[in-house]
N, C-alpha and C positions, 0 to 999 in steps of 0.2 A: 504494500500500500504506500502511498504516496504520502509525506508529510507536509509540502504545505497544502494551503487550499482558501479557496474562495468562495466567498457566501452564492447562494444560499447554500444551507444542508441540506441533504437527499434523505429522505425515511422511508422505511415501510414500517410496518405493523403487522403482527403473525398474533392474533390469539383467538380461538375456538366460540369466545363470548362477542355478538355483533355488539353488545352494548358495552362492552371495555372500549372497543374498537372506539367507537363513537364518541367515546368521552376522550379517549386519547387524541383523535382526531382534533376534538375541542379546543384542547388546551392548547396542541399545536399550531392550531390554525391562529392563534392568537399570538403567535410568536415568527415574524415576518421573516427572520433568516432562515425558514425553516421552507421546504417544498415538499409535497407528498407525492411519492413515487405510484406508492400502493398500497392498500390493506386487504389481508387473507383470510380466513376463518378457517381455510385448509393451510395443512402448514407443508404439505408436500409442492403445493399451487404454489406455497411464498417461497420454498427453496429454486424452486427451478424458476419464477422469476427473478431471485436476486443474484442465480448463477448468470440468465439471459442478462441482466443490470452489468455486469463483470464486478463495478464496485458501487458501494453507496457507504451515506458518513454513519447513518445511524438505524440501527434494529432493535424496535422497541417491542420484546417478544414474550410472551405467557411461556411455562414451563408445563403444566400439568396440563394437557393435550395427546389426544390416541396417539402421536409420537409428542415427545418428549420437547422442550423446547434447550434442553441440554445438550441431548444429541444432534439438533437443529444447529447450538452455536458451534458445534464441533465439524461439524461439517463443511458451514459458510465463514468460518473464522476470520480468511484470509480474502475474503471478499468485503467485509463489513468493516468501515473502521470502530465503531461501537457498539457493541452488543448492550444494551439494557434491561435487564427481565428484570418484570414487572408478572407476579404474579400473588395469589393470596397466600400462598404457605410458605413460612418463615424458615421451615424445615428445610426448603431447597438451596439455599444461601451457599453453604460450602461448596457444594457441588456445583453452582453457576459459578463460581469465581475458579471453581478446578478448572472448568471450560472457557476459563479467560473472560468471561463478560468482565463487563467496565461498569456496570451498577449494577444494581438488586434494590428493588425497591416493593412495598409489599400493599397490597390492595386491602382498602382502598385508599387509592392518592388523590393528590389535590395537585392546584398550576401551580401551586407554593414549591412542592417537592419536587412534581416535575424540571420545573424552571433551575431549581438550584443542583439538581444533579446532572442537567446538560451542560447549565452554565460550567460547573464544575471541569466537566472533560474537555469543554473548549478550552479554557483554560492549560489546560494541562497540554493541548494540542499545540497552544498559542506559543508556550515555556518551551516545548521542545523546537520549534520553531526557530528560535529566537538564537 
């Protein structure tokens, strides 16, 4: 993946609930550097478009899903420069971070958390940058 980059950010969205989806979309939509690529409710659909994509900045993706959204980030890793799960069980936390995601954050969230754990990894994209 390539380190610098220029606005806006690229997303999708992989989670099995239309109305996670929707709310995510929400909060997104309200933050202008941001562009949506896509959203899935099949997460087979969101891998093979974000292989067809080659890359994008950000995957903001459920874990507890008929496949996994674990084995999802392990898969698309090196296509994605931020993996973000976002999901209700707090249980899965170690094992999203074994799969290299870059947040975990646990349902239900708000544009508060959202906002400050993106800002966060920009941030961190900025310092590498630099």
């Amino acid at each position: 993946m390539q380190t610098s980059h220029s606005m806006p950010y690229t997303f999708i969205i992989i989670d099995d609930d239309q109305i996670s989806i929707d709310i995510l979309k929400a909060y997104l939509s309200r933050m202008k550097e941001f562009t949506m690529l896509a959203t899935f409710t099949d997460p087979v659909a969101g891998v093979k478009a974000i292989r067809e994509y080659g890359e994008i900045d950000f995957l903001f993706l459920d874990i507890a899903m008929e496949i996994s959204g674990i084995d999802i980030a392990r898969v698309i890793r090196e296509q994605v420069r931020h993996i973000v799960f976002i999901t209700a069980y707090q249980k899965y936390a170690l094992d999203a971070f074994r799969a290299f995601g870059d947040k975990f954050l646990v349902k239900p969230i708000n544009q508060q958390k959202m906002q400050a754990a993106i800002a966060d990894l920009i941030r961190k994209d900025k310092r590498k940058e630099a």
